[in-house]
N, C-alpha and C positions, 0 to 999 in steps of 0.2 A: 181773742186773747185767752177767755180760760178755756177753750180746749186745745190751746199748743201747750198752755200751763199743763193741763191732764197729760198731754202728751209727753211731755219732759220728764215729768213725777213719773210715767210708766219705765223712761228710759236709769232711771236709778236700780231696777231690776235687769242686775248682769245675767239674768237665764235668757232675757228677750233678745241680747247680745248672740247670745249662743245660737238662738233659734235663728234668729237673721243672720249667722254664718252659716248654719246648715241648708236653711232656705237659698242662698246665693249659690252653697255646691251644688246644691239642686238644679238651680235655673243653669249653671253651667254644662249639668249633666243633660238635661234638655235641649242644650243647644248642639253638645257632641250628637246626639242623636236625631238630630232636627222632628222631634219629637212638641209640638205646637200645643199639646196639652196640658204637658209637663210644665212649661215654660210659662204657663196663661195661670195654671195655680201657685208655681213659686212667686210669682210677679202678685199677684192677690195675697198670697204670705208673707212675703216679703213690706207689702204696704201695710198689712194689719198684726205684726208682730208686737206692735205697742199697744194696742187694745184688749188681747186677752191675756197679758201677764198684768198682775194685781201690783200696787204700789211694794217697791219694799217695805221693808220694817227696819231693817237694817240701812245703815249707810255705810259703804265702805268708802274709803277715802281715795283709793285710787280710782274709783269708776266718778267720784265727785271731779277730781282732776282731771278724767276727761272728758263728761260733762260739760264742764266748764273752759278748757279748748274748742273743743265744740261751737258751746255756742260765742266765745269767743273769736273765732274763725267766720259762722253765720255772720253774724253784728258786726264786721269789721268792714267798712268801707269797699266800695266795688272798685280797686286801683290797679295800676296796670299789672301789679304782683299776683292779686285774686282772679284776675281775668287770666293772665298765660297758667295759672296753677290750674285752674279748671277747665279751661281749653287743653292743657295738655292730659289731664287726666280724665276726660271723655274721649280724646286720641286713641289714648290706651287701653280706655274701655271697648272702647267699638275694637281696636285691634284685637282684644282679647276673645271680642265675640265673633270677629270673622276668623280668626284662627281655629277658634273650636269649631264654627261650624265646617270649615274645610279641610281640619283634621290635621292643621300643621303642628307637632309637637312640641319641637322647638320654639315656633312663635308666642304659643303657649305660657312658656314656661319666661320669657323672656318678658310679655307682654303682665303677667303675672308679679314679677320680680318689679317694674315700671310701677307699674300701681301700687305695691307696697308703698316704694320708694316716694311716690308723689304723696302716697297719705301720711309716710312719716312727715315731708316734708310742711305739712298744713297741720299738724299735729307738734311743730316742733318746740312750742312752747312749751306744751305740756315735758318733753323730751327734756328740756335744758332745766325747766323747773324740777324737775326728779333731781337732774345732775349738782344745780346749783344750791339744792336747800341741805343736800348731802355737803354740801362745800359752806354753808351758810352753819351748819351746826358746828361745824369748826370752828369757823372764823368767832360764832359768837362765845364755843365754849372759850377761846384761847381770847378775845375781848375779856369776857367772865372773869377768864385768870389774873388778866393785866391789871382789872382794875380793884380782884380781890388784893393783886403784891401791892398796887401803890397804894392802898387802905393803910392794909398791915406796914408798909411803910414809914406812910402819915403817923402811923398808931405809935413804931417805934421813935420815929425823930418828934413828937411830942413829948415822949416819955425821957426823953436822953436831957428834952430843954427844959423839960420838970426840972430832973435830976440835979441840973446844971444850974 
């Protein structure tokens, strides 16, 4: 338990992000080339990109939000929803990998666009939470407002029953 903990605190640093997308062009570039070298140290880069970036210092909020899809996605029951999303998305991976090794472009590119697609798709909470908290400062400014008028309301129709 505390070296996944260690391991998650490394994932708060968005440069290991960076580095684990450069290391994956990599292993793809390895693959176009059937190049077994290339491929055997992206794959060792790619496993140890969380061990030599240092904790941030910083926390930015959007790498907390997905973070926390993440591992909300991890921890989420094994249902028949997590099992065809990750069966379909090693599909897609192997396709991606037999494409580049046999130099289909198109497949490539299609197989590429797939996997986006599946990751947004396991990521979509994080997705709709961006979209709804943007819809949620609305709702609560214009709540805010409703219940600053029926104050000032109240405030007037006691002051009329003074009067009166």
């Amino acid at each position: 338990m505390k070296i996944s903990k260690k391991l998650l605190d490394h994932q708060h640093n968005p440069l290991s992000w960076l580095y684990s997308l450069l290391f994956f062009i990599l292993f793809c570039f390895g693959f176009w080339h059937h190049d077994w070298l290339i491929i055997i140290i992206t794959i060792i880069g790619l496993g140890t990109t969380w061990f030599y970036f240092p904790e941030s210092t910083v926390k930015y909020d959007w790498a907390e939000k997905c973070i926390a899809a993440g591992v909300e996605w991890v921890q989420k029951p094994f249902d028949t929803e997590k099992a065809i999303v990750s069966a379909v998305y090693t599909v897609f991976f192997l396709l991606l990998l037999i494409s580049l090794w046999a130099h289909i472009g198109s497949l490539v590119t299609i197989s590429i666009v797939l996997l986006v697609v599946t990751k947004l798709y396991t990521f979509r909470s994080l997705w709709l939470g961006f979209f709804s908290s943007k819809h949620k400062k609305v709702t609560e400014k214009s709540a805010t407002s409703q219940a600053q008028e029926a104050s000032d309301s109240e405030k007037t129709e006691s002051k009329e029953n003074k009067e009166s």
